[in-house]
C-alpha positions as CSV (number, residue, x, y, z in Angstrom):
1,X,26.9,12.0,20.6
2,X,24.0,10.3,22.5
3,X,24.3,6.4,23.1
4,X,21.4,4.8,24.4
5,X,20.3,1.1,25.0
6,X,17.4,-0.5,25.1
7,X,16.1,-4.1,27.0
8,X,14.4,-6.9,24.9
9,X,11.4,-8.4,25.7
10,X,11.4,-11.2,28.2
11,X,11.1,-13.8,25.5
12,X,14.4,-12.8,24.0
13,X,16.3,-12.4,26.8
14,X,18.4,-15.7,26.2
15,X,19.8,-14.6,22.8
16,X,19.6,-10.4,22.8
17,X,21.8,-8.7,25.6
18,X,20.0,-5.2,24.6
19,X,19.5,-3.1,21.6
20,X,21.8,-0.1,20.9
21,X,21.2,3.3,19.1
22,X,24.1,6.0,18.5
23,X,23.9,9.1,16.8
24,X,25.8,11.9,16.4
25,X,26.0,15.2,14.6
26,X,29.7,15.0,14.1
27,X,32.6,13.2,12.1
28,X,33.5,10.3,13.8
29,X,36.4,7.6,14.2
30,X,35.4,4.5,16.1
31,X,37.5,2.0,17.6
32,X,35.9,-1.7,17.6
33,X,37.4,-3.8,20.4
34,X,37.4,-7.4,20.2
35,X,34.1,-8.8,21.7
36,X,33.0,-12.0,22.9
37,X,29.2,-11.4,21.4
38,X,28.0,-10.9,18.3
39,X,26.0,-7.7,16.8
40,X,23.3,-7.0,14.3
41,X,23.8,-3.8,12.8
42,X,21.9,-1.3,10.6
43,X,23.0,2.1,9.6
44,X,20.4,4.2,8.8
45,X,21.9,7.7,8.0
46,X,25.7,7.7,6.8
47,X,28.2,4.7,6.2
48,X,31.6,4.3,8.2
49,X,34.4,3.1,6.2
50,X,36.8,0.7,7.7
51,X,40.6,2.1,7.5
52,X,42.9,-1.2,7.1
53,X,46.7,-1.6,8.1
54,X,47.6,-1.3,4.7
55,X,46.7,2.6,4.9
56,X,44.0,1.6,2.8
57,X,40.2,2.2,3.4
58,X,36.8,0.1,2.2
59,X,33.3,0.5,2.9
60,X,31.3,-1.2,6.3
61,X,28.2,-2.5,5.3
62,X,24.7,-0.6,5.2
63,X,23.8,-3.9,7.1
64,X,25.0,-7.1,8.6
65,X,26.4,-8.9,11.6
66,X,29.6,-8.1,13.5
67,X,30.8,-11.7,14.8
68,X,31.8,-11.8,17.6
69,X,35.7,-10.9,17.6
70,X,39.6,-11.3,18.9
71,X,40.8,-8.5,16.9
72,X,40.6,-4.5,16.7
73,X,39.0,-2.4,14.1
74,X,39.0,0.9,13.4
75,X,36.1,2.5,11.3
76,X,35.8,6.5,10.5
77,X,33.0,8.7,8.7
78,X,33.4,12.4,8.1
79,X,29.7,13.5,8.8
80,X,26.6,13.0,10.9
81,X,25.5,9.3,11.4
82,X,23.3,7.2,13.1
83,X,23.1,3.7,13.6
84,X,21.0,1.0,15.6
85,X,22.1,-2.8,17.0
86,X,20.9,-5.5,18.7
87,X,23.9,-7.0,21.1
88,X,24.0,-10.8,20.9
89,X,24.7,-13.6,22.4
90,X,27.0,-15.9,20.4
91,X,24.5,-18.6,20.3
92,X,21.9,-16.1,18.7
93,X,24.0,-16.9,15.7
94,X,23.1,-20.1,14.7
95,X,18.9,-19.7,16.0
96,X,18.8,-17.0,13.6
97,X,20.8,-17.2,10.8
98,X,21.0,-21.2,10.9
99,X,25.1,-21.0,10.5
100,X,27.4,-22.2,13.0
101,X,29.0,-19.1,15.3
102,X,32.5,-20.1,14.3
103,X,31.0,-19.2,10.3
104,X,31.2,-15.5,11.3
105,X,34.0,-15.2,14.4
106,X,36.4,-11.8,13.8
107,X,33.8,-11.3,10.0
108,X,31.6,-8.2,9.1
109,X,29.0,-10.0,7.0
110,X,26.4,-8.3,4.9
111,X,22.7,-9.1,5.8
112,X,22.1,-9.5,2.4
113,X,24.3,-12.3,1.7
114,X,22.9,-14.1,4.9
115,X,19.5,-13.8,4.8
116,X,18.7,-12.4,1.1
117,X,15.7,-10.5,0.3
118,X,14.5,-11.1,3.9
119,X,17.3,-8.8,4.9
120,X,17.0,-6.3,2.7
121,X,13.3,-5.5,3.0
122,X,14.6,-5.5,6.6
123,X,17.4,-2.7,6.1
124,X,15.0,-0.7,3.9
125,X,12.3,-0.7,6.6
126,X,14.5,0.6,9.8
127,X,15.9,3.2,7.3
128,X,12.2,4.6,5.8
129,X,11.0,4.3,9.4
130,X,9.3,7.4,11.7
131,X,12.0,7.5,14.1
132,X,14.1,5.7,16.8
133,X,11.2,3.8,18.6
134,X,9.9,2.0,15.2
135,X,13.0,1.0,14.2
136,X,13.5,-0.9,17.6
137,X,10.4,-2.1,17.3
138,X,10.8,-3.5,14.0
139,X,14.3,-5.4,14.8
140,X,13.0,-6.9,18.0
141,X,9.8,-8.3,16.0
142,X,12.3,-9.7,13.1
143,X,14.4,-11.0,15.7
144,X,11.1,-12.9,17.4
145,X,10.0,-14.0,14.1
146,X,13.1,-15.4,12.7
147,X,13.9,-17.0,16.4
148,X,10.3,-18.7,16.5
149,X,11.0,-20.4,12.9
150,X,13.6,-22.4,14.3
151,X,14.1,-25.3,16.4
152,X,15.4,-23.4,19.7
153,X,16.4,-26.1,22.4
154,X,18.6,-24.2,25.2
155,X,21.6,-26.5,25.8
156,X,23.8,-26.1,29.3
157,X,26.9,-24.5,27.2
158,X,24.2,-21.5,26.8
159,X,24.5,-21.5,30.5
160,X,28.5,-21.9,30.4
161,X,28.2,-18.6,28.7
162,X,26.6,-17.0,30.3
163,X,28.4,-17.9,33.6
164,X,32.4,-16.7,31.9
165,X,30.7,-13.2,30.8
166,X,28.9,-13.0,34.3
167,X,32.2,-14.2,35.9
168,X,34.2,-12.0,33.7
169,X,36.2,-14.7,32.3
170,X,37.3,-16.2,35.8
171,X,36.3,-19.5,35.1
172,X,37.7,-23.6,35.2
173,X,37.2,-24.8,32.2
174,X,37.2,-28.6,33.8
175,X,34.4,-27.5,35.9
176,X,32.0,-26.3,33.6
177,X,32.4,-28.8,31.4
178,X,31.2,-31.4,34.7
179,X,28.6,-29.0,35.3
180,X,27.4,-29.3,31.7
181,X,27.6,-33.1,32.1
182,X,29.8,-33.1,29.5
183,X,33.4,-34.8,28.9
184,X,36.3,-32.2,28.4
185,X,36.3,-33.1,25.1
186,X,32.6,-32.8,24.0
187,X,32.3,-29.5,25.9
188,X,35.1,-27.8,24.1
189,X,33.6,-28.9,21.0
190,X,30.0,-27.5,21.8
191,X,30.9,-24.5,23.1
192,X,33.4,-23.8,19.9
193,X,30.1,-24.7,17.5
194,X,27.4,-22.1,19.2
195,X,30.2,-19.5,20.9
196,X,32.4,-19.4,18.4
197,X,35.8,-19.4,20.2
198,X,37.1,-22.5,22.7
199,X,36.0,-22.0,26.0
200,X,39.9,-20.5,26.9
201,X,39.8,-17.9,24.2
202,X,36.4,-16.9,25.2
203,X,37.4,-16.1,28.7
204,X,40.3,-14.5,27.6
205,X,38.7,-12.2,25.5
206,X,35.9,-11.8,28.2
207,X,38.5,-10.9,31.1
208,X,40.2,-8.2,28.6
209,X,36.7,-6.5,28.2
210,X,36.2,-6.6,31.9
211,X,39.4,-4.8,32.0
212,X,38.4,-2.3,29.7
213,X,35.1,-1.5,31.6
214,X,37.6,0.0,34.5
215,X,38.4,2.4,32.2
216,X,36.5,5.0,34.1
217,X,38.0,4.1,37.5
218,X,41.1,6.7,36.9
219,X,42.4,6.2,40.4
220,X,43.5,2.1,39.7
221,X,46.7,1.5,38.5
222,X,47.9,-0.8,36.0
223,X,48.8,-3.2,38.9
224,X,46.0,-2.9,40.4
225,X,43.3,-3.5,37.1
226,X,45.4,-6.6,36.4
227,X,44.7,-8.2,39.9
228,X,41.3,-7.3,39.6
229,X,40.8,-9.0,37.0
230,X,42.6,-12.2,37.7
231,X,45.9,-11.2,35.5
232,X,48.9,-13.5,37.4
233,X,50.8,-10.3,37.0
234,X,51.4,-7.0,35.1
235,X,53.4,-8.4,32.4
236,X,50.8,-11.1,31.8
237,X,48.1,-8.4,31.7
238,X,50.2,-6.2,29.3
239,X,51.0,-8.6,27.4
240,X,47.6,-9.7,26.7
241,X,45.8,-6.5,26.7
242,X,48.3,-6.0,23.9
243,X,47.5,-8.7,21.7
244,X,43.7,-7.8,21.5
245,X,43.8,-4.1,21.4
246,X,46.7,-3.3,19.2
247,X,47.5,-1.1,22.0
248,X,49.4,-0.9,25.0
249,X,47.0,-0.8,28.3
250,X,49.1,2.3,29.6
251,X,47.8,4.0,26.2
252,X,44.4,2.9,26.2
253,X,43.5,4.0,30.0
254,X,45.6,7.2,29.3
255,X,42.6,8.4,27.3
256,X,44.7,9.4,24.5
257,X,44.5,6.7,22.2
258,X,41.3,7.7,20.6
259,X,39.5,4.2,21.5
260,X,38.1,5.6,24.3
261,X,36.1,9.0,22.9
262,X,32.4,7.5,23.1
263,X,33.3,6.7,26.9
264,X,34.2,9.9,27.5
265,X,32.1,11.5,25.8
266,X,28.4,12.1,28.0
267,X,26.2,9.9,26.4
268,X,22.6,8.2,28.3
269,X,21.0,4.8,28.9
270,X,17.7,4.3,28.9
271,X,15.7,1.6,30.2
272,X,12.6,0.0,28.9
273,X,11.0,-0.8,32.4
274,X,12.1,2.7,33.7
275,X,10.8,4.4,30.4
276,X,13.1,7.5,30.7
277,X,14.9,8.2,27.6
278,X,15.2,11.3,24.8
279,X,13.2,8.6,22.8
280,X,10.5,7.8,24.6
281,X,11.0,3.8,25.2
């Protein structure tokens, strides 16, 4: 399996985190964790099916967007795949699709039904492409494009943010809203509009993905991830981690679970300005 990102150009910096390729050789179950950002996602080679809690199974898109979520997913495919994404920021949603976030929080929407024939010449072009590099190159020029078109004015909850996912969710709520020279009130209902989530839920959600970045850090204990990452206690942190996974933190960090096999798998991250990478970015 190789997993490798890619930065945006300057320019789009305020509404791409990076762009994402994985591919593998190999039949594959993937566990999607809730997220507080959004995704743009094309398969080019194979289709995962998602596998619902009625035992059930349906088909993921070819192409679409991946709001940003509070709930776990679980897709599967049973051959060789590969797939490329751009990683958004929640207010990426409406400058580029001209819906409100909340229209897509916890869907899987086709590009299709968003964007119409725009998306579909889209999908068909990073599928027919040369390799990895056009196909970057071709999201990131779509994603200029369509952001140019609209009217783009960056508003201080774009800040407010980006300060809970840089703080990892550790954040007063009172005191960004002040910062944002905003009443209580009005911030909640900004943020909500171009984030997708209130300002509580989205630090929740971001704290339980710091949590999950420790994954890797075997020696902490249970205890000791839930202090780190400003949990009042264990039980709180349990409890919580609970809700979003589906899965009890004890199972999740004993790397049994299954959610966890891309992280331990080897995979490599390229970077655009240090232009190392099996693809040549």
């Amino acid at each position: 399996m190789k997993y490798t990102t890619i930065k945006p150009a300057a320019q789009l910096t305020g509404i791409v985190r990076y762009f994402w390729i994985l591919e593998s050789q190999e039949a594959y179950t993937h566990f999607s964790m809730p997220d507080a950002c959004a995704e743009l996602i094309f398969h080019f080679h194979g289709r995962f099916a998602e596998l619902l809690n009625d035992g059930r199974d349906q088909p993921s898109f070819t192409a679409g967007v991946h709001g940003q979520s509070r709930q776990a997913r679980k897709f599967e495919i049973n051959c060789g795949f590969g797939m490329l994404g751009a990683y958004l920021y929640p207010q990426a949603i409406p400058a580029l699709f001209n819906c409100a976030a909340p229209e897509v929080s916890n869907q899987m929407i086709d590009l299709d039904l968003l964007l119409g024939s725009e998306g579909k010449s889209l999908e068909d072009a990073i599928a027919n492409a040369k390799d990895n590099v056009e196909r970057v190159s071709l999201l990131e020029a779509f994603i200029s494009r369509r952001h140019s078109r609209n009217d783009n004015k960056i508003l201080p909850v774009f800040h407010s943010v980006q300060t809970i996912i840089d703080q990892k969710g550790l954040v007063k709520i009172k005191d960004m809203a002040s910062e944002a020279c905003l009443s209580e009130r009005q911030f909640k209902r900004q943020f909500h509009q171009y984030a997708g989530f209130s300002p509580k839920l989205y630090a929740r959600i971001v704290r339980f993905q710091s949590a999950m970045e420790l994954y890797e850090q075997k020696r902490k204990s249970l205890t000791d991830i839930a202090l780190e990452c400003g949990y009042y206690d264990q039980s709180h942190f349990i409890s919580d981690f609970t809700e979003f996974a589906g899965l009890s933190p004890k199972t999740f960090f004993s790397g049994k679970s299954g959610a966890t096999v891309w992280r331990d798998k080897e995979f490599e991250i390229s970077d655009r300005s240090a232009g190392r990478n099996v693809y040549g970015f």
